[in-house]
N, C-alpha and C positions, 0 to 999 in steps of 0.2 A: 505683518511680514514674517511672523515664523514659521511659517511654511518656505516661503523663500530660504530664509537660515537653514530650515533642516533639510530643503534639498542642498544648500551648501555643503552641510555635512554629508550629506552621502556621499556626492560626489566626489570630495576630496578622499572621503578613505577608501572611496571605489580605484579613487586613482594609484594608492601604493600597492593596491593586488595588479592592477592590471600593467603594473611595470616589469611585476614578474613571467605571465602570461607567454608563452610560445606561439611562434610564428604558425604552425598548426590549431592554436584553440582561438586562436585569435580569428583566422580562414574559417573555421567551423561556424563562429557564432556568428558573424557575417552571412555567409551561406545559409544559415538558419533565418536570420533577418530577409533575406531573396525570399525564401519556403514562405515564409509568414505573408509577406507583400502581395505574394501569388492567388494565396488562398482567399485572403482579406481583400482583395482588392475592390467588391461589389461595397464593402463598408466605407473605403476611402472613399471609392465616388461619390455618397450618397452625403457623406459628413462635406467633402469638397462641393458639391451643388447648394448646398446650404450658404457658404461660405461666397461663392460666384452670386446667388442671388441677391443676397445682401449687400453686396460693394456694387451691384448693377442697380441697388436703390438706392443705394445713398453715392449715386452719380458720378461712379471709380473713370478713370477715363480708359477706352476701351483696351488699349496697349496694357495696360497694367490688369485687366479685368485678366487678358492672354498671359500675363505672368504667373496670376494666381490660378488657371485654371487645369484641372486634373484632366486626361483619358483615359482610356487602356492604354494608346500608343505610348503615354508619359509615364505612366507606372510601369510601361514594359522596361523603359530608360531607367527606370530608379532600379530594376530588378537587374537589370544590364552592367547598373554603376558598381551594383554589390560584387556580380563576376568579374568585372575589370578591377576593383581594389584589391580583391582576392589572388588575381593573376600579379601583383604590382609585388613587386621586393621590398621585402620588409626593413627600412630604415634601420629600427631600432637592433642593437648592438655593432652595428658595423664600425667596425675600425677603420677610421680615417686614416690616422697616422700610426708609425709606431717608430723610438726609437731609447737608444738606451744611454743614460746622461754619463759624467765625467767621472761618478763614484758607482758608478753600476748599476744604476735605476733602470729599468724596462718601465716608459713611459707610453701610454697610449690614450687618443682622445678616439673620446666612443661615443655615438648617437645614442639616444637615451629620449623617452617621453618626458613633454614639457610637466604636466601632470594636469591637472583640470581645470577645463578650461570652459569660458564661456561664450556663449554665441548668441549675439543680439542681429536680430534680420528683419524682414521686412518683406510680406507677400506668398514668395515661393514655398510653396511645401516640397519639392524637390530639393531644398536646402537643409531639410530636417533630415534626411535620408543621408544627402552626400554628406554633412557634417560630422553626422553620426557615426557612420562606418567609418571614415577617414580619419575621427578620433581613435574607436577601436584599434583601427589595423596600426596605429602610431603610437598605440599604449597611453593612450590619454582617454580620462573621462569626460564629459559632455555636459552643461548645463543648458538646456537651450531656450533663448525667449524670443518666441515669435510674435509677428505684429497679430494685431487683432483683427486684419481681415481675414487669417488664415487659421484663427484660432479650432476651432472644427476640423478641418484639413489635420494640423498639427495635433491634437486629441486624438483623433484614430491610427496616425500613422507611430506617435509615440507608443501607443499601449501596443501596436503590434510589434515594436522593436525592444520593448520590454519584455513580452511575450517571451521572443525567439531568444534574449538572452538567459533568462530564467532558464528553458529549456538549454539553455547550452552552456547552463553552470557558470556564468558570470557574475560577479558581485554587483546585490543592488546597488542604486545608481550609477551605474558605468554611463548610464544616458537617462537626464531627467526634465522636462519640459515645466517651465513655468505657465502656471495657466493663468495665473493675475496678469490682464491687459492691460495693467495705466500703465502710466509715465513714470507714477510713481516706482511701482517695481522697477523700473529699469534704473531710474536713481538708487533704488537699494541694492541693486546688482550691481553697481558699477563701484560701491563702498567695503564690497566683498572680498578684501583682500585675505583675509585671513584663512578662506576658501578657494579661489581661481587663480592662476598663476597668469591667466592672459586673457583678455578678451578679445573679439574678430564681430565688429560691427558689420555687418553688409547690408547695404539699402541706400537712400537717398540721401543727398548733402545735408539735409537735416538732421538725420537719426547719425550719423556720424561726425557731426561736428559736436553734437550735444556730447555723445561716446567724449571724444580726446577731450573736449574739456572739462569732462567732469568725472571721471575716471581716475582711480586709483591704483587701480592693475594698468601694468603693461596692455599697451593697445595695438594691434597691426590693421591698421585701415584698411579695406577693400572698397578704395575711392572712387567715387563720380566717376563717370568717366564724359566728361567733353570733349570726344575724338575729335582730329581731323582728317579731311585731306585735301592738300596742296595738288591743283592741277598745273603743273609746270608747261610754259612755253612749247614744246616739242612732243607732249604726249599723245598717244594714238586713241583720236577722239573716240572712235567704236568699242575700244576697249575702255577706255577711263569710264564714259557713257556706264557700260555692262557695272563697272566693279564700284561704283558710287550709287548706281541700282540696289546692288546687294549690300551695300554697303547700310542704307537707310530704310530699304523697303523688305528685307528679309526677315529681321524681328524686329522692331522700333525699340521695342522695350526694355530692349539688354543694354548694357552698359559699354559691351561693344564697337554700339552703332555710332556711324556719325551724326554729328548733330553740327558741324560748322565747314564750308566748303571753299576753299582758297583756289580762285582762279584768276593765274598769268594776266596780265592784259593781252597780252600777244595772241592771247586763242581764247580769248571772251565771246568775241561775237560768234565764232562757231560752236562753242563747245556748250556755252549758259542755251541756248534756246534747244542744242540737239536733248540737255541731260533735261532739262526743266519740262520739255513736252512727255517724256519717261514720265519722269520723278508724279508730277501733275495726273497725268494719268491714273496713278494708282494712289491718286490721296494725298498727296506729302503736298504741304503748305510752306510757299518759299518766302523766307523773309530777308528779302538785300538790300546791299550798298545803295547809294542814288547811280550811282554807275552800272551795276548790275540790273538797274530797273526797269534800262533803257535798251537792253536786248529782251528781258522777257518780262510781264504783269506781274509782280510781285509786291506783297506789301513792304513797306522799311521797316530796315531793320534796325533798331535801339540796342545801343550798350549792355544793354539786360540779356538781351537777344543771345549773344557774343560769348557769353560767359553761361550759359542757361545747357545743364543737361534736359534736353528735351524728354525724353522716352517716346516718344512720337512718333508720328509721320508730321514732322515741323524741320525746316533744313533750314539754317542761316547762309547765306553767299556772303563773299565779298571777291571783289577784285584788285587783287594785289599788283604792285611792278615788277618783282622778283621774289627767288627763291628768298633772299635775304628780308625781304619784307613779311613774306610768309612766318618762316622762321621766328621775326618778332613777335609778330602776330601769335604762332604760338604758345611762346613762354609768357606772354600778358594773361591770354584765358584758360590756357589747358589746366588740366587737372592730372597732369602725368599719367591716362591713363594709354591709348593708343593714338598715337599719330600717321600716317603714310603721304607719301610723296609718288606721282605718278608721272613718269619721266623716261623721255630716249638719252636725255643730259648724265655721262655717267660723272663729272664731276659735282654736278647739282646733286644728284642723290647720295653720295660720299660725304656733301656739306652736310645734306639735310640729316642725316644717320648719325653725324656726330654733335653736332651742333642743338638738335633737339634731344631735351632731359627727359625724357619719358618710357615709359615701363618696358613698353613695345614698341619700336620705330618700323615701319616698312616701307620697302620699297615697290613699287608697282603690284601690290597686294591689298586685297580688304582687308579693315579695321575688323571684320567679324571673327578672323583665325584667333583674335586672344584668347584662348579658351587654353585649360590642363588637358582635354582628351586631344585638339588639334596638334596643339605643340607636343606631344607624346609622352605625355605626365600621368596620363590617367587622369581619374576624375580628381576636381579642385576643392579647396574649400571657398577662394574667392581671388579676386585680381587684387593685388597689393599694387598702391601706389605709392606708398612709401622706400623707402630707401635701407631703411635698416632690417635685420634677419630674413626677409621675404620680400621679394619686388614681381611684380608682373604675375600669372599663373601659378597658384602656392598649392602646395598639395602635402602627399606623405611629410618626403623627411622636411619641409618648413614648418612641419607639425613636429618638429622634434628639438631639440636642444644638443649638445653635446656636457659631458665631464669626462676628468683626466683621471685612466687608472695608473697606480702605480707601484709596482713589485717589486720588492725588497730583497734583500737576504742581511738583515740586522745592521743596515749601515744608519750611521749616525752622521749627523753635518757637523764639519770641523771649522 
């Protein structure tokens, strides 16, 4: 493990240069990172095919196979992320507050980078990208340990973001990839206090429960997500139909998507056989209630079922009596990540908006808008499901911290 340690060390002393760093060289090296991805991009592909073959042998399920998989289109997107963070206002020094105390103090709390930080993921090599810049542009260095189905992927696309900062005069390790795949490593990463001021798991309920519980740095989850959505009594079956469509069948894979379906009694019989002849259609495997089984061919569905982020085309049903039983039903399985309620009832969606504890609530909307580019954040680093410094869509400044300056002119406390 002293390779891990001495990328530790880099990256923490990368982080007190890059706190100094202007909002100009910080844009440049970024931009440089774009240039490099452009040129190099025949390399990604070829380290990423490597990477897609190998999880298609050892029998990745296809949904996830689509997670890990590169094109031109998806590198045009990483090349797009670096001109959107470029274009995004830069957190660091802005003055939240300012005011001046009862002895004459000029007090002011200021955004400032957290300092270096680590990133434990899972699949996506478009992770490695968005992490990366998003630390830079927020004056924080990067450690990054990706899973090992994307270790190829993460190899090529690190040495060109290395590359470009070299070329644009940034302190080595500002961004350094752990190439050791166990578990182990990820145990020695997570003891690393003396090096990383935070770590940011993203991946599947596994890899992040292991994270919080064995973790010595500050942790901000980017949780599961077991969406729902609540089909209320009165909703407009052609539309609910369309947005529970895209809801499950648009990317399976993302964290997202639904994976558990709450319908009314009141509009079961028409609503389960309109959405299920859809859903069926294009692959998605329904697994309901004994009530639900009885408008459309579905297997049952098990307690496991209920509580299960799928990544699929796999959809749980049930049939609820009310928004209130919904509601319940909720806060037993969710994972606080997105929930929605689809409804003409405006005091039903007023309940359902306050009453459920979750990241992103909507109303007569898809679960798929959690995203930093939808909600207008720019690119993320992941959806927080947690409650403390960062909830929902976390981006720049939840990549940043605040401290208090304070200007004097020689008073002393009496």
């Amino acid at each position: 493990m002293i390779e891990l340690l001495d990328k530790g060390e880099k990256v923490k002393a990368a982080s007190r240069k890059l706190r100094l760093l202007s909002t100009d060289e910080k844009n440049d090296a970024i931009l440089s990172i774009s240039r490099e991805l452009e040129a190099q991009k025949e390399g990604i592909l070829l380290a990423n095919s490597i990477d897609v073959e190998n999880s298609k042998k050892k029998g990745m399920k296809e949904s996830l196979v689509d997670r890990l998989a590169l094109s031109e289109d998806r590198i045009a997107g990483m090349i797009e992320s670096c001109k959107n963070v470029v274009s995004l206002s830069d957190p660091v020094g802005e003055i939240e507050n300012t005011w001046v105390q009862k002895e004459g103090l000029q007090i002011s709390r200021v955004r400032v980078p957290i300092g270096a930080i680590g990133m434990i993921y899972e699949s996506r090599p478009n992770v490695t990208v968005d992490a990366s810049i998003l630390s830079l542009k927020s004056g924080n260095s990067v450690l990054l340990k990706g899973g090992s189905d994307a270790i190829n992927s993460n190899k090529a696309i690190v040495s060109i973001i290395k590359k470009a900062l070299t070329s644009a005069g940034l302190p080595e390790g500002s961004v350094e990839l752990v190439e050791d795949t166990s578990h182990q490593a990820v145990e020695e990463m997570l003891k690393m206090n003396q090096y990383l001021s935070l770590i940011i798991p993203r991946g599947g309920a596994g890899l992040i429960k292991f994270v919080v519980n064995n973790s010595r740095i500050p942790v901000i989850e980017t949780g599961t997500g077991n969406c729902h959505i609540f089909i209320d009594y009165n909703a407009d079956v052609d539309k609910a139909v369309m947005i529970v469509d895209n809801a499950k069948t648009q990317r399976p894979g993302t964290c997202n998507a639904v994976e558990t379906l709450l319908v009314h009694r009141a509009i079961a019989a028409e609503f389960i056989p309109r959405a299920a002849q859809i859903l069926t259609e294009k692959g998605v495997e329904l697994r309901g209630c004994t009530e639900s089984i009885r408008y459309w061919k579905m297997l049952p569905a098990t307690e496991e079922d209920y509580a299960t982020e799928f990544l699929d085309l796999v959809l749980a049903v049930k049939i609820v009596e009310d928004v209130d039983e919904a509601i319940s039903h909720i806060e037993k399985y969710s994972t606080g990540h997105s929930e929605a309620i689809l409804t003409n009832d405006y005091a039903n969606s007023r309940r359902f908006l306050k009453a459920v504890d979750s990241a992103a609530v909507y109303v007569n909307a898809s679960t798929r808008f959690t995203d930093g580019g939808e909600f207008g954040f720019g690119s993320e680093i992941g959806i927080s499901t947690q409650k403390l410094h960062a909830r929902g869509p976390f981006g720049l400044k939840e990549l940043t911290s605040y401290k208090y300056t304070i200007l004097g002119d020689n008073q002393v406390r009496k």
